[in-house]
N, C-alpha and C positions, 0 to 999 in steps of 0.2 A: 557554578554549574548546579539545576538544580538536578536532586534526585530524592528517588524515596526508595525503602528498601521492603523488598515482597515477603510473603508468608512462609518462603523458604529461602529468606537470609541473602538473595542479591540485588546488591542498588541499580536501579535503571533509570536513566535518563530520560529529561524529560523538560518541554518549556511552555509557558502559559503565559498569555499574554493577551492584550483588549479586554474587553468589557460586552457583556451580552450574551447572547446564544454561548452557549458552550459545546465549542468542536473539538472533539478529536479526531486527530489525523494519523493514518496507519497506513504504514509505507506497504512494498514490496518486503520478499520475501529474504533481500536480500539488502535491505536499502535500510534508511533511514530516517528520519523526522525533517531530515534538511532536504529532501524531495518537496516540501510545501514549501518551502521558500519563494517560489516561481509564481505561484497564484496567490499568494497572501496578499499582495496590494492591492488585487483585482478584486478582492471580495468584499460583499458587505460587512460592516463593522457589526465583529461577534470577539469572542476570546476563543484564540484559537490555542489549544492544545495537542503537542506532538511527543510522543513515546517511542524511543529506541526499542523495538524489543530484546528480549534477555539474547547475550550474543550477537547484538548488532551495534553499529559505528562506539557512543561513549558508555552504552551498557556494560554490565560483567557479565562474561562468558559465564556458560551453565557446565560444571563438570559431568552432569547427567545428560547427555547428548539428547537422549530418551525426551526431556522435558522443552527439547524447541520443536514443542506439538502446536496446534492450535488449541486445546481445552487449557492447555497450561497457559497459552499466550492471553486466550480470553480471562481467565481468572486473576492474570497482571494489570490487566485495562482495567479491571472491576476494582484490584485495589488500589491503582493509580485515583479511580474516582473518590474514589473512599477516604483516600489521602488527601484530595482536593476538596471534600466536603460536597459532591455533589450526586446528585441522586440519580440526574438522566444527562443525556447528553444526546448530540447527535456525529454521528462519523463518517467522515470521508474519506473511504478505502480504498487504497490501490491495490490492485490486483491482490495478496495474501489481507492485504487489511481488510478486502473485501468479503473477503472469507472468514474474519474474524467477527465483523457488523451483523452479517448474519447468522456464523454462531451466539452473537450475545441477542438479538433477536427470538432465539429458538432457547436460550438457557435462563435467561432475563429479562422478557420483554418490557418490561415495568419499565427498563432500567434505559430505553433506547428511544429517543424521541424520533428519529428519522436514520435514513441510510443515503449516502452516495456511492457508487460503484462504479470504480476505474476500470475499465477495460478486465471485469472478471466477472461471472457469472455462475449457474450450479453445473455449465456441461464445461471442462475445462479442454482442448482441442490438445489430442497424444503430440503432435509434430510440434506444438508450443513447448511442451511440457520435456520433449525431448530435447529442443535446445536448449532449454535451460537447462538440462542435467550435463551438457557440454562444457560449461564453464565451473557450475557449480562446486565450492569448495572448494578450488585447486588454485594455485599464486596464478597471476597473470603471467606471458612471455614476454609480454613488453617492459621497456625500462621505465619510458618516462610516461609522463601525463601527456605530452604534445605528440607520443607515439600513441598514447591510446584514445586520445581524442580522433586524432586520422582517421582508426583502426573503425572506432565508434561509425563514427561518418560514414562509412561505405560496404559495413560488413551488417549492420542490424538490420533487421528486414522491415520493411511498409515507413519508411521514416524518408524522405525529403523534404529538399527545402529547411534545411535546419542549419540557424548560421553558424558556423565556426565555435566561436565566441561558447555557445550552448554546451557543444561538444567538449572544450576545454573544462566551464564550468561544470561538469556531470563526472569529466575524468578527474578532475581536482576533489569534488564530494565524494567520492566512491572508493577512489584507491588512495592508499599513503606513498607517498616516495621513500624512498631510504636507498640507503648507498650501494645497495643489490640493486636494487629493481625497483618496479611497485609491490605493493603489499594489498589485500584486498580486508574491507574495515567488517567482518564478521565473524566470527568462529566458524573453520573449516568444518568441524565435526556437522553442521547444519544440515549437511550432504548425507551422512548415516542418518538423519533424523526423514528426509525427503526419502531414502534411497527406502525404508521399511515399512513406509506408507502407511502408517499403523495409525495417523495422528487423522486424515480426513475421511469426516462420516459420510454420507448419503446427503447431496447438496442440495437437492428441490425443497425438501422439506426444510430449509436451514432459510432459501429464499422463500416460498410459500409463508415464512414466519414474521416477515415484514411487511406483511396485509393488513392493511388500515394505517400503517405508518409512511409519512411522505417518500416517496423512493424515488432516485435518481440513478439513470445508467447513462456513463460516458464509455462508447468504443473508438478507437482507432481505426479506420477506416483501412489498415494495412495489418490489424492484427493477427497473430498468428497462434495466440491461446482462446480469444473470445468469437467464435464466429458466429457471422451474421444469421444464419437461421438458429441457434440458440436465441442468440437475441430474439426473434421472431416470436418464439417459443416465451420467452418472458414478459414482450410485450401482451401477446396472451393472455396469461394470465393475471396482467399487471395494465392493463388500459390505462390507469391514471399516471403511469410512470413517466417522466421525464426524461426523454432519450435523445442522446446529441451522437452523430457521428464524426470523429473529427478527421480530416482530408490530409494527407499528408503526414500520417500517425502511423507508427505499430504496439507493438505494446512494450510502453505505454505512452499514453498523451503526457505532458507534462504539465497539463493543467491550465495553462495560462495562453491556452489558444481560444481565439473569440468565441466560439463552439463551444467549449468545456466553460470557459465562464459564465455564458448567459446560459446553459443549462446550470450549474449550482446555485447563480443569482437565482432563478427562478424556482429551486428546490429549497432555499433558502427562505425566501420569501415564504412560503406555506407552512415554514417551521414555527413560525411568530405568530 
């Protein structure tokens, strides 16, 4: 397992692998490195790099709840690069990753060769934001993984058409079994860290800071934190951007739907 250990003493997890472009890849908010595993075949040949962050899937929890901010989160990617010897990189962020690309962006441009952006934007939609506070940090009620694959399937909004098969494999990534129940793969405290809202600044100016760098936005066509006239409002300002909508999506795409791939193929492409 590799890892490297940050500027205040915890290892975080991490994997690197191929040759070329150098990606990093930055999950959700609550997710981890193993959300790229879906698109990794489908993409041009780069090295792709993915980071737990502190308190997620094989990271060590923060006993400062305080620091699963995004300044702290951004400052771990920086010395993840740092670790890897490399000076820029480009990122493909989902939803919270997205928000990290354009914090480093606005804190490091030097340091960011391009952005992709999963179904997240600078207007983030309350009713998104509220479902996620619904689960957030709390054990699951279900036992097993083939209960919460089911549960998956028919309770998450803007998402059809998704085979089975997906469902299992996301409820297998996501939660742990154990002879209780499921278990969920992040530090609970993450919820006091969301719940004090102290960690996100002022989002235009963070994507405004991505100007002149290739930029890519994938929505889900069924999402319920990214709406469609934000988007509007991006494209705006952003004419050269790359934007795919994907049909059959909520938030979020998983990447590996023909939509989301020939948009990052093609964001891709302009990185080289």
């Amino acid at each position: 397992m590799a890892t490297f250990e940050t500027s205040d003493g915890l290892r975080l997890h991490y994997t690197d692998a191929g040759d070329g472009l150098p990606l990093l890849c930055l999950a959700g908010l609550t997710r981890t490195g193993a959300d790229f595993d879906y698109v990794r075949p489908h993409l041009p040949p780069c090295r792709m790099i993915t980071l737990d962050y502190r308190g997620r899937g094989q990271s060590d929890w923060d006993a400062q709840w305080q620091n699963y901010a995004l300044p702290v989160e951004i400052r771990d990617l920086m010395e993840l690069m740092d670790h890897l010897g490399l000076p820029r990189v480009a990122i493909l962020g989902t939803s919270r990753g997205g928000l990290n690309a354009m914090g480093l962006a606005a804190a490091a441009p030097d340091r960011l060769i391009g952005a992709a952006l999963n179904d997240v934007g600078p207007e983030l939609d309350p009713g998104g934001l509220a479902a996620i506070m619904i689960y957030l940090g709390k054990p699951p009620m279900l036992r097993t993984h083939a209960e919460m694959a089911a549960a998956m399937a028919t309770a998450l909004p803007g998402f059809a058409n998704v085979p089975p098969a997906r469902w299992m494999a996301e409820a297998e990534l996501h939660y742990r079994q154990t002879d209780t129940g499921l278990e969920i793969t992040y530090a609970p405290r993450l919820r006091d860290a969301v719940e004090a809202g102290g960690d996100v600044p002022a989002l235009w100016p963070l994507f405004d800071a991505l100007a002149g760098k290739p930029t890519c936005l994938i929505r889900g066509a069924g999402s319920n934190l990214l709406r469609a006239d934000t988007v509007a409002r991006m494209q705006a300002r952003r004419p050269d951007m790359i934007c795919a909508e994907v049909p059959d999506r909520g938030h979020v795409p998983f990447l590996d739907e023909p939509e989301a791939v020939a948009a990052l193929t093609a964001w891709m492409e302009q990185l080289t």
